[in-house]
VOGU-3710 file (C-alpha; in Angstrom, 3 decimals, decimal comma):
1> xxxxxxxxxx> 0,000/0,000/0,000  1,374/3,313/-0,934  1,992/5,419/1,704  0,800/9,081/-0,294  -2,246/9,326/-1,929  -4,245/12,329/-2,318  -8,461/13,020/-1,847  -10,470/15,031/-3,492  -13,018/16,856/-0,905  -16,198/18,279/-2,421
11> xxxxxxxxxx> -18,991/19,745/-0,875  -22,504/20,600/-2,775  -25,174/23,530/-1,438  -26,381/22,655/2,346  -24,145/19,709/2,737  -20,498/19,025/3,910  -17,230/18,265/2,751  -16,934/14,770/1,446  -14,354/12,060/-0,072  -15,157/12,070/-3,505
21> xxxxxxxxxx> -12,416/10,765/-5,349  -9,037/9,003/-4,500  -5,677/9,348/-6,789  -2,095/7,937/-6,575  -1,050/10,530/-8,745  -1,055/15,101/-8,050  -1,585/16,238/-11,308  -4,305/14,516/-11,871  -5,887/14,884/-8,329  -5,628/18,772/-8,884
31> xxxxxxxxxx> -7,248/18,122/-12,588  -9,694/16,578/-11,264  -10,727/19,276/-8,602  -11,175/21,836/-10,752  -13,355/19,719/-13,518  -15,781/19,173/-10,355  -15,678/22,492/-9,302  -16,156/24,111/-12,422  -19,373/21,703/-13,345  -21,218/23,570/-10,798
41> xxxxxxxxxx> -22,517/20,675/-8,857  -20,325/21,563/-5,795  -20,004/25,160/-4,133  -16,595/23,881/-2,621  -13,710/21,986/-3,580  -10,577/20,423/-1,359  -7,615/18,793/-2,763  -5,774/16,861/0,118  -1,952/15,086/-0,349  -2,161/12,420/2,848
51> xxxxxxxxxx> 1,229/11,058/4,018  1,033/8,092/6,130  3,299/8,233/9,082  4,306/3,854/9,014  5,636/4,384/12,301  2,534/5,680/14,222  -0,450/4,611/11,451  -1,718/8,130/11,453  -1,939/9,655/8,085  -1,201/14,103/7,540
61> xxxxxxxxxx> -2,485/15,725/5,455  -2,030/19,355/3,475  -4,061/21,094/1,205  -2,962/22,082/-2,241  -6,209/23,321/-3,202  -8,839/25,218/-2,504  -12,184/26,243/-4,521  -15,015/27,927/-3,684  -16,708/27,818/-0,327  -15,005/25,802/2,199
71> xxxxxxxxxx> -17,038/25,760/5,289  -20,863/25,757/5,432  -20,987/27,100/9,252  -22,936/24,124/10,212  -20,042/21,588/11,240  -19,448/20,058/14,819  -17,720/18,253/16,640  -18,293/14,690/16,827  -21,122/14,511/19,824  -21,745/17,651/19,839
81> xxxxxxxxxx> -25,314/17,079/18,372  -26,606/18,678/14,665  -26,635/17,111/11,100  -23,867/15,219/10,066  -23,479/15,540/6,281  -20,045/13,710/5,871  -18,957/10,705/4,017  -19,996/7,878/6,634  -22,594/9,977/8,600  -22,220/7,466/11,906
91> xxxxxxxxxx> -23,450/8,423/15,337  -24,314/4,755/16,346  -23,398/0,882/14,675  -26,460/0,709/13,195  -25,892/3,569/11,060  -23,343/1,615/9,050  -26,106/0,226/6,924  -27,273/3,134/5,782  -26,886/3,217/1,773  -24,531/6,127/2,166
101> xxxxxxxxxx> -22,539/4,654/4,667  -22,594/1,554/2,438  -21,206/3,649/-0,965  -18,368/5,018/1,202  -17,540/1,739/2,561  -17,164/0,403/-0,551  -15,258/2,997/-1,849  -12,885/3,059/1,569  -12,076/-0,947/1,396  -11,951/-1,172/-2,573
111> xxxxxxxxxx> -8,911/-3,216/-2,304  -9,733/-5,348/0,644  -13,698/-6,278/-0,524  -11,734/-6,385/-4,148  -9,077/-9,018/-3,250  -11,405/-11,145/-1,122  -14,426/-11,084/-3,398  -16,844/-9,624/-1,052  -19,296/-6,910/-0,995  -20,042/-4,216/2,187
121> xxxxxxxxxx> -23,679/-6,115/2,091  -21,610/-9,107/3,451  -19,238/-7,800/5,128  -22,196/-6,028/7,490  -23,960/-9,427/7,939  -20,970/-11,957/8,596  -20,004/-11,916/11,538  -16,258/-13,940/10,314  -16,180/-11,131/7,725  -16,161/-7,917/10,241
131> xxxxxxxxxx> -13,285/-10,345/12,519  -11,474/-10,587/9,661  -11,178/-7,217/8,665  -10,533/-6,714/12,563  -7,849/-8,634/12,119  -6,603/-6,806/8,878  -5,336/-3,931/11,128  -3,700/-1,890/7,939  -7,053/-1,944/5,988  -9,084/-0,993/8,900
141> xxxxxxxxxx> -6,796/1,972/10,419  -6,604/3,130/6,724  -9,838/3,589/5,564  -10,841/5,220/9,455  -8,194/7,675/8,653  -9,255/8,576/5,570  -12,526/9,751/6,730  -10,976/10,706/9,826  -8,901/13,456/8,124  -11,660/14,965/6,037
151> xxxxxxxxxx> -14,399/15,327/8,999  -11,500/16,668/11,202  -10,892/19,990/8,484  -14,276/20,152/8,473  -14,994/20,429/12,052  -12,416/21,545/13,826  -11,494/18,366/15,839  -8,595/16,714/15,981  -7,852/13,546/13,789  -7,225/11,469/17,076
161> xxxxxxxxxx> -10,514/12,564/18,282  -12,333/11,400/15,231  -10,440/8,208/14,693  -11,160/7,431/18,585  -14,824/8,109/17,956  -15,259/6,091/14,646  -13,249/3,124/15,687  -15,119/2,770/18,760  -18,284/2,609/16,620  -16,846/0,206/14,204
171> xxxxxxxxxx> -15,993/-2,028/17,743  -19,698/-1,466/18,258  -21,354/-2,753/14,815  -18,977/-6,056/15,067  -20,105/-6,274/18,859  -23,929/-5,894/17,547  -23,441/-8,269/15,053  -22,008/-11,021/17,185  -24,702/-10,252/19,349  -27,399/-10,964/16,758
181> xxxxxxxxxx> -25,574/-13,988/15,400  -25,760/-15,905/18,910  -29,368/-14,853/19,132  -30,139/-16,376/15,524  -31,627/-13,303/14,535  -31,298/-14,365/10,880  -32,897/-16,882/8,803  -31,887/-19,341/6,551  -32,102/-18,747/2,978  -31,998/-21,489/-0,133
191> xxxxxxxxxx> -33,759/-21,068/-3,366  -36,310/-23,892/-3,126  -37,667/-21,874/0,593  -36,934/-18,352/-0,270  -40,393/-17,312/-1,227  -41,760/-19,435/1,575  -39,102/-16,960/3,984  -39,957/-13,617/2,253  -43,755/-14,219/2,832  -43,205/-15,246/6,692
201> xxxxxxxxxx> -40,797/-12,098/7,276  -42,966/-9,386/5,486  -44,355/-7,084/7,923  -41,988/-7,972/10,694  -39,880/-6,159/12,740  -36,515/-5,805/10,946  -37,493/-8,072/8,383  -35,320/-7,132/6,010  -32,458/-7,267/8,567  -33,045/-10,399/9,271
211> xxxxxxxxxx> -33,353/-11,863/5,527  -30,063/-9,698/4,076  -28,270/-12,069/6,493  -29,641/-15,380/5,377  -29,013/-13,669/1,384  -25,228/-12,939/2,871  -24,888/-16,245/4,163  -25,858/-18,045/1,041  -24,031/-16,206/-1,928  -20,833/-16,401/0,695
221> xxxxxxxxxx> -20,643/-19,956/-0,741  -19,537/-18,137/-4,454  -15,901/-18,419/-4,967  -15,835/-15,910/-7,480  -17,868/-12,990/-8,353  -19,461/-14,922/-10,948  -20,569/-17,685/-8,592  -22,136/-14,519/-5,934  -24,158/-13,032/-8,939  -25,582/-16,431/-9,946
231> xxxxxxxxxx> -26,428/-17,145/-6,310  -28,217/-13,746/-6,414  -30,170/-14,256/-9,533  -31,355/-18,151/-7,818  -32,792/-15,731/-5,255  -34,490/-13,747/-7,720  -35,761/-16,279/-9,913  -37,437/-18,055/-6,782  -38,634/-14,587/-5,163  -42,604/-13,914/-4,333
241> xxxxxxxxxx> -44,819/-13,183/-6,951  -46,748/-11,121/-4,827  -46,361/-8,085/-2,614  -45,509/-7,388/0,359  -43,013/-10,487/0,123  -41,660/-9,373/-3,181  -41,233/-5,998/-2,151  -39,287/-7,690/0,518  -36,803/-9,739/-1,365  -36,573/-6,839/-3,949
251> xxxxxxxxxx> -35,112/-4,558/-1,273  -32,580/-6,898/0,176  -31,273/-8,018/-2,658  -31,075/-5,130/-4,755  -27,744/-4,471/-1,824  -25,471/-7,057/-2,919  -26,350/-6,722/-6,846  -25,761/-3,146/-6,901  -22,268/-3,397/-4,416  -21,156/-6,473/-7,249
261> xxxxxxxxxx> -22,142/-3,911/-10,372  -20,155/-1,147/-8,925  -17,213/-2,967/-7,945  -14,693/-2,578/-10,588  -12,998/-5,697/-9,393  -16,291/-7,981/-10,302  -17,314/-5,674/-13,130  -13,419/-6,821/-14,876  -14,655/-10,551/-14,570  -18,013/-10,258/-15,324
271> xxxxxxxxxx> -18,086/-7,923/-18,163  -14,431/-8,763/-19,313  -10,745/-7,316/-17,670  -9,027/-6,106/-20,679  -11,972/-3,907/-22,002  -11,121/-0,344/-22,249  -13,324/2,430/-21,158  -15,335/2,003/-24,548  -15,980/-1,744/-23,923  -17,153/-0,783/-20,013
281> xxxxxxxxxx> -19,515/1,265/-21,410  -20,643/-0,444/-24,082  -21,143/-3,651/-21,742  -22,850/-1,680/-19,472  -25,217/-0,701/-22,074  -26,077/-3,804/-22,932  -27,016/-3,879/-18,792  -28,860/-0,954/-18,623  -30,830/-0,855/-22,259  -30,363/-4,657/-23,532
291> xxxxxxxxxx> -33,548/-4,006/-25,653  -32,247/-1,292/-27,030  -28,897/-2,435/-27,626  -29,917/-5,654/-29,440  -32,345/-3,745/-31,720  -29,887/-1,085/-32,936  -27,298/-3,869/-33,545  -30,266/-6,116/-35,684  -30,834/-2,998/-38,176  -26,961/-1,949/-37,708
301> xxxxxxxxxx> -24,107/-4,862/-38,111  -21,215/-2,468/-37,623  -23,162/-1,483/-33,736  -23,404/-4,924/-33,645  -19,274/-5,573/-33,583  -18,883/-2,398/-31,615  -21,524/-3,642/-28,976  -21,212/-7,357/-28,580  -23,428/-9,213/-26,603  -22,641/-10,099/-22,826
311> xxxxxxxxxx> -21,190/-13,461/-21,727  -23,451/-15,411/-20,153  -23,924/-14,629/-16,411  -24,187/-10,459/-17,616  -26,352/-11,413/-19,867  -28,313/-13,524/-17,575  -28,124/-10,250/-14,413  -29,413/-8,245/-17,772  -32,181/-9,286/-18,078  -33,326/-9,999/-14,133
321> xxxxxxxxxx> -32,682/-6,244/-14,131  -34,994/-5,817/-16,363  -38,170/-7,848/-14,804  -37,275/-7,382/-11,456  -37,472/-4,511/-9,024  -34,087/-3,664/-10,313  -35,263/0,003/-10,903  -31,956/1,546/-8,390  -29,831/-0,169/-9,526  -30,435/0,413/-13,273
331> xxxxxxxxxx> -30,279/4,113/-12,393  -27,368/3,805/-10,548  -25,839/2,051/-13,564  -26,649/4,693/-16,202  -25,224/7,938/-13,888  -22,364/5,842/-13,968  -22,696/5,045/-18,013  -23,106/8,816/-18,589  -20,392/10,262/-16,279  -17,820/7,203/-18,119
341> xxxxxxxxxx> -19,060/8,987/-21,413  -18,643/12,563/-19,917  -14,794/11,272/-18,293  -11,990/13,367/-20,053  -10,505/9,581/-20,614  -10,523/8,157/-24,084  -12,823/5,703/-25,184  -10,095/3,976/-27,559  -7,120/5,069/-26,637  -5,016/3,151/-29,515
351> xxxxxxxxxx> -7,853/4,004/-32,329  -9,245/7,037/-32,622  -11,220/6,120/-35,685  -12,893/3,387/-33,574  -13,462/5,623/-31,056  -15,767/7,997/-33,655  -17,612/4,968/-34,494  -18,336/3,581/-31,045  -19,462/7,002/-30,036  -21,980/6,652/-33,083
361> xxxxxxxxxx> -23,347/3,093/-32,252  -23,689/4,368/-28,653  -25,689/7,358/-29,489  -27,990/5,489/-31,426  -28,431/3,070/-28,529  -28,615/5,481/-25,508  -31,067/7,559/-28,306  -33,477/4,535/-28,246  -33,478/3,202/-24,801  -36,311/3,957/-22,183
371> xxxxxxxxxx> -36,198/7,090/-20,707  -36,994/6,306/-17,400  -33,671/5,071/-16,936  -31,900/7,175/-18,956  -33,672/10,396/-19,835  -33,538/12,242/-23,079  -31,569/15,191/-21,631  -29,136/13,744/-20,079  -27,792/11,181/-22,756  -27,893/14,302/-25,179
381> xxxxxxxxxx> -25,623/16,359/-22,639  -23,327/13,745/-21,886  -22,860/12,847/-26,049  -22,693/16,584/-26,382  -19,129/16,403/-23,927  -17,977/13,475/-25,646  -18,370/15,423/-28,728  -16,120/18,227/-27,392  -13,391/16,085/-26,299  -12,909/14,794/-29,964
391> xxxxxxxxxx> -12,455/17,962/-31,311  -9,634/18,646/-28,893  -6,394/19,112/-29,455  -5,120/16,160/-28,229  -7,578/13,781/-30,683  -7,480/15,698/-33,120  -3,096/14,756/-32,644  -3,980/11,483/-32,378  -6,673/11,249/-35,064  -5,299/13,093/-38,122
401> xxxxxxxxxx> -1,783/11,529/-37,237  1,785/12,923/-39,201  1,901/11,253/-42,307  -1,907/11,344/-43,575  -2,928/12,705/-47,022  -5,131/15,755/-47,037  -7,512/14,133/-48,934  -7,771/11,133/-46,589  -7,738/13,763/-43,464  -10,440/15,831/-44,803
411> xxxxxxxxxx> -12,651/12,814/-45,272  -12,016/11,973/-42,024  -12,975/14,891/-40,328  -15,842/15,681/-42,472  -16,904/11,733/-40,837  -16,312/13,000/-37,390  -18,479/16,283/-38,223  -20,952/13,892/-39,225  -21,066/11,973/-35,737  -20,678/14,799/-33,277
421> xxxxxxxxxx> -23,597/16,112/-31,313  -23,795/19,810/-30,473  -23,201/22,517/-32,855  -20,427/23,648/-30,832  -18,534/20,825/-31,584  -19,590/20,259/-35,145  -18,118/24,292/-35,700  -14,977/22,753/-34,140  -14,659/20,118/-36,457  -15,409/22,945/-39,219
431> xxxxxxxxxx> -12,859/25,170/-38,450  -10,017/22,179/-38,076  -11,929/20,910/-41,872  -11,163/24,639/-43,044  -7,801/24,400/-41,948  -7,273/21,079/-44,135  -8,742/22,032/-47,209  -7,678/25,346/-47,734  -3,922/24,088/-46,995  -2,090/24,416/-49,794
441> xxxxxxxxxx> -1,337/20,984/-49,077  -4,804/20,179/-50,358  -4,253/22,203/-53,943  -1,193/20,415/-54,523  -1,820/17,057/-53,072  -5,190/17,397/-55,511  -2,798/18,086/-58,726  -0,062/16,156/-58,391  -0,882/13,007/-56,347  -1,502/9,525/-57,519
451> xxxxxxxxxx> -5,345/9,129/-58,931  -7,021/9,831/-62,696  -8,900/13,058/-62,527  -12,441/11,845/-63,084  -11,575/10,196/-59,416  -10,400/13,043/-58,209  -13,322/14,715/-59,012  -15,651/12,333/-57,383  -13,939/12,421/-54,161  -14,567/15,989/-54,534
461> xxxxxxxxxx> -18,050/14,991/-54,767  -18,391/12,752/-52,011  -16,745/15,229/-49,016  -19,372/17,625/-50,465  -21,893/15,292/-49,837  -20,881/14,107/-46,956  -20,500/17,340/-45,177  -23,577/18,796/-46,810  -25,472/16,357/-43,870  -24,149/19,302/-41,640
471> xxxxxxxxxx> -25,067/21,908/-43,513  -28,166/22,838/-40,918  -26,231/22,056/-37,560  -22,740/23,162/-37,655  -21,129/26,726/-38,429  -18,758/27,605/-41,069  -19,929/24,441/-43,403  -21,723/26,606/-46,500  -18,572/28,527/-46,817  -16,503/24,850/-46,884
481> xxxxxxxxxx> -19,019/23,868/-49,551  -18,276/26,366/-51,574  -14,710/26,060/-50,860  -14,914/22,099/-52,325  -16,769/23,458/-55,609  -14,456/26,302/-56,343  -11,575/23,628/-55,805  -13,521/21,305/-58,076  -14,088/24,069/-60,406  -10,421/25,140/-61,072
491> xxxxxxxxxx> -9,048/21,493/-61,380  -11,916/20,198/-64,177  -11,259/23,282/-65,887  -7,310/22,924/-65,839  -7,685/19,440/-66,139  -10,065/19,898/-69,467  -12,209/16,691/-68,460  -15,467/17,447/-69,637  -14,000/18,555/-72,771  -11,993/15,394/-73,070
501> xxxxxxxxxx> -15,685/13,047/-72,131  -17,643/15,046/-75,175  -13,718/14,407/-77,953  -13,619/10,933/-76,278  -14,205/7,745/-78,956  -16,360/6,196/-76,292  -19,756/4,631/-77,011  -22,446/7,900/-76,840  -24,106/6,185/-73,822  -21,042/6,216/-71,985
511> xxxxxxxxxx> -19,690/9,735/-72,716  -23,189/11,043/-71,636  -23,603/8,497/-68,424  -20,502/10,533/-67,638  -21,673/13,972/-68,407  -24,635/13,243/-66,546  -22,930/11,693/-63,438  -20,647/15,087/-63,016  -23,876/16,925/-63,566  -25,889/15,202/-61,071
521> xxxxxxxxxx> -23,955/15,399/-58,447  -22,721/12,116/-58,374  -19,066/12,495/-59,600  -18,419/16,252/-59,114  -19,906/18,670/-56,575  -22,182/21,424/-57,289  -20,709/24,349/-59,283  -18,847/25,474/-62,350  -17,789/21,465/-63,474  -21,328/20,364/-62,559
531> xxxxxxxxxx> -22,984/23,423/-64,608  -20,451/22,885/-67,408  -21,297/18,872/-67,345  -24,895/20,302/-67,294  -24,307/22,035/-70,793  -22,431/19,478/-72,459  -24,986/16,880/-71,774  -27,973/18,760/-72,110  -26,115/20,096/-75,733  -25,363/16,064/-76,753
541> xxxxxxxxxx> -29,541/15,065/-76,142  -30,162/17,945/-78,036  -28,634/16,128/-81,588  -30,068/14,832/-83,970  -29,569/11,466/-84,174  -29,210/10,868/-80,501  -32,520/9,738/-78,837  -32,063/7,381/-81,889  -28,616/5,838/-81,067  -29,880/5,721/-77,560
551> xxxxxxxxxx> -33,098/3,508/-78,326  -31,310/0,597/-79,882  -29,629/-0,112/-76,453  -32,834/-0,291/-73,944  -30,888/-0,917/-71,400  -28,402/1,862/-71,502  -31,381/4,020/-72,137  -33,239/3,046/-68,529  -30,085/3,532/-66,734  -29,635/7,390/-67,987
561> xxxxxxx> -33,237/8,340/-67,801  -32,822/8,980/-63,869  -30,226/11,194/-64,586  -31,973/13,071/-67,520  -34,750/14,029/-65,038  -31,971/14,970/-62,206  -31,273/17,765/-64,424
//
């Protein structure tokens, strides 16, 4: 364990300062401080460096940063009475089972419930659990100082006070637990009787107390996490049909399914531990909107690669969290879906290009699932951030690489245009598409570089169709439109093709098919070598003789009366 880490303290309106976040490294501690504070969602911000002392345990801390308000006026000391607003908000054992107190513990013993394979919901109804972690003096002293240190700034005590105060309740909840144990306070739980339990317990005094230790005591027989979550969904699968039983067993075990989801240790073997922050939250997807995800990948085969179905136990929690009272803890799943999308982290960090794509196929997923869980407004401002950190600098390094062709890099970013949300972003992408094609890089690459003119030409065509689709949505993109024509415009007209397609000794359906491509649109944007194309053809039908030569191929004939009528 290292002995310097650093916390990052936040406190929102009416509330105190709590542990958010936890970092090995300064920089981005101190990063990290300021993107809370300057989201707005917190009126003060503390970063902490904590040393740990290995001679006396205790951990010091000093503060390298402060934002914003630090002190609400409404901290005390411990048992000194008031609201308690911190991270574990304790005042007696039974407070540890709180779902705040639960988050934080989770958060505090990461490595500990990690290594072991063990949630907080079992670890506060085992009684061998809470003597283990007794025994694992390091663990315990660490995470009590760590709380320790932040409600001491806040109050005014001393961190000796406050460690004193929340070890002696910590002695407490393993004393009360002991005590319960002996009295067999809790029941015994198997799949075949677990409805028969849940019905018997509803309505009783600490009934759920009572059944979350029979639910601990069972799924302690998984060896891996795997094995816990299976044992969970045998619960589920043999819960009440009914309420108030099914209420019941919905309430208990929505704990230990929602500690296993958010623990990144079970989340790497259920969902897969080499997946990078694009494959978490594409999994997780597949979680939260598995309806959603499977129908966009149906109608969408490249969604469908970039969003792969879930092995089988993820698949199988899926879809219990679907038909069950699962409604937390798909909630709970999606903040942390959208705040993994909103992360300044990169999706793919070896493939930008992939990471465009994925960022599509998860739009269109996120766009189509229910909105209960994830509503309209937020999925739209958490694409919308995404969107702004691909046209940053550092993508944009990554993306357009050293050695690309302009062509190549304006098609690319004229692609990424095309897939970012906000208009913003998309007059980002503009002004870096600008850049590109009004390089002179572009001119010359265009003249001198390896490809026959008529292809040329309709690449021309195709960026200007494919950044036409953000003509209505994105800044800066009529001028780039007319940019590609005028470029199109001086290099047909140097380049003398449609003059060469109305000299050429090619068969008159295929030197007007030509013509009539260019002026369509099809293999030369709109402008002066469409309009000229335009002429030609329009000239060429006007022969005598033509309409003639065209009739005795039927064939030929169909295929250019579409592109007659286009212009």
């Amino acid at each position: 364990m290292s002995n310097l880490h650093y916390e990052v303290l936040a406190r929102r309106p009416g509330g105190g300062m709590n542990v958010e976040l936890t970092f090995f490294d300064e920089e981005r501690a101190l990063a990290e401080g300021e993107d809370m504070f300057a989201t707005g969602e917190f009126v003060g911000v503390r970063v902490l460096r904590e040393t740990l002392d290995p001679e006396t345990g205790i951990f010091t801390g000093k503060v390298l940063l402060r934002l914003g308000d630090q002190d609400d006026g409404k901290f005390r000391r411990i048992g000194s009475g008031g609201s308690d607003s911190d991270a574990i908000s304790c005042r007696q054992a039974a407070d540890f089972y709180q779902l705040r107190s639960r988050l934080q513990l989770a958060r505090l013993l990461e490595g500990w419930l990690g290594r072991n394979k063990l949630t907080p919901f079992e670890l506060l109804h085992r009684l061998d659990l809470a003597e283990r972690l007794q025994l694992a003096s390091t663990e315990t002293q660490h995470a009590i100082q760590k709380v320790a240190v932040a409600r001491s700034l806040g109050r005014g005590a001393s961190v000796h006070q406050v460690v004193r105060a929340l070890q002696g309740l910590f002695d407490q909840a393993v004393a009360a637990l002991r005590a319960d144990r002996a009295a067999g306070v809790f029941v015994a739980v198997a799949p075949a009787s677990f409805a028969g339990v849940c019905r018997e317990l509803a309505g009783t005094p600490r009934a759920a107390y009572r059944l979350a230790g029979g639910v601990a005591d069972f799924i302690g027989a998984g060896e891996t996490w795997s094995d816990k979550a299976n044992l969970l969904l045998d619960l589920v699968d043999a819960a009440p049909d009914t309420d108030p039983a099914r209420a019941l067993a919905a309430e208990v075990l929505t704990q230990p399914l929602g500690e296993i989801l958010a623990s990144k240790a079970a989340c790497a073997e259920l969902l897969g531990a080499d997946l990078d922050l694009g494959g978490q939250i594409a999994a997780t997807v597949r979680l939260v909107a598995p309806d959603a995800a499977e129908a966009v990948a149906q109608a969408d085969p490249e969604a469908a690669a970039l969003i792969p179905p879930l092995g089988e136990t993820a698949q199988r929690i899926a879809e219990r969290l679907a038909l069950f009272g699962f409604d937390d803890v798909r909630h709970t799943l999606s903040r942390r879906l959208l705040q993994d999308l909103m992360a300044p982290r990169r999706l793919r960090p070896a493939d930008p290009a992939g990471e465009i794509r994925l960022t599509r196929a998860l739009g269109f997923v996120l766009s189509a699932a229910d909105r209960r869980i994830l509503p309209a407004e937020e999925v739209r401002d958490a694409l919308i951030e995404r969107s702004r950190l691909m046209v940053s600098q550092d993508f944009m390094d990554a993306y357009l690489g050293a050695e690309r062709p302009a062509m190549d890099e304006a098609f690319g970013l004229a692609r990424l245009m095309d897939n970012l949300a906000g208009g913003a972003n998309r007059a980002q992408a503009a002004r870096w598409l600008e850049a590109t094609i009004t390089s002179p890089r572009f001119d010359t690459e265009l003249v001198s570089g390896p490809g026959t003119p008529m292809a040329k030409l309709a690449q021309l065509a195709q960026l200007h169709r494919t950044l036409a689709r953000s003509r209505n949505d994105a800044g800066r993109v009529e001028s780039l439109l007319e940019r590609i024509s005028l470029v199109a415009d001086k290099y047909e007209d140097a380049k003398g093709v449609v003059r060469q397609l109305v000299r050429a000794q090619a068969p008159l359906p295929q030197r007007l098919g030509a013509l009539l491509r260019m002026a369509a649109g099809e293999t030369a944007p709109p402008g002066g070598a469409a309009s000229r194309a335009r002429t030609e053809a329009k000239r060429m039908l006007a022969e005598p003789g033509t309409m003639a030569e065209l009739s005795r191929d039927p064939a030929a004939l169909k295929q250019l009366q579409g592109l007659m009528r286009a212009i």
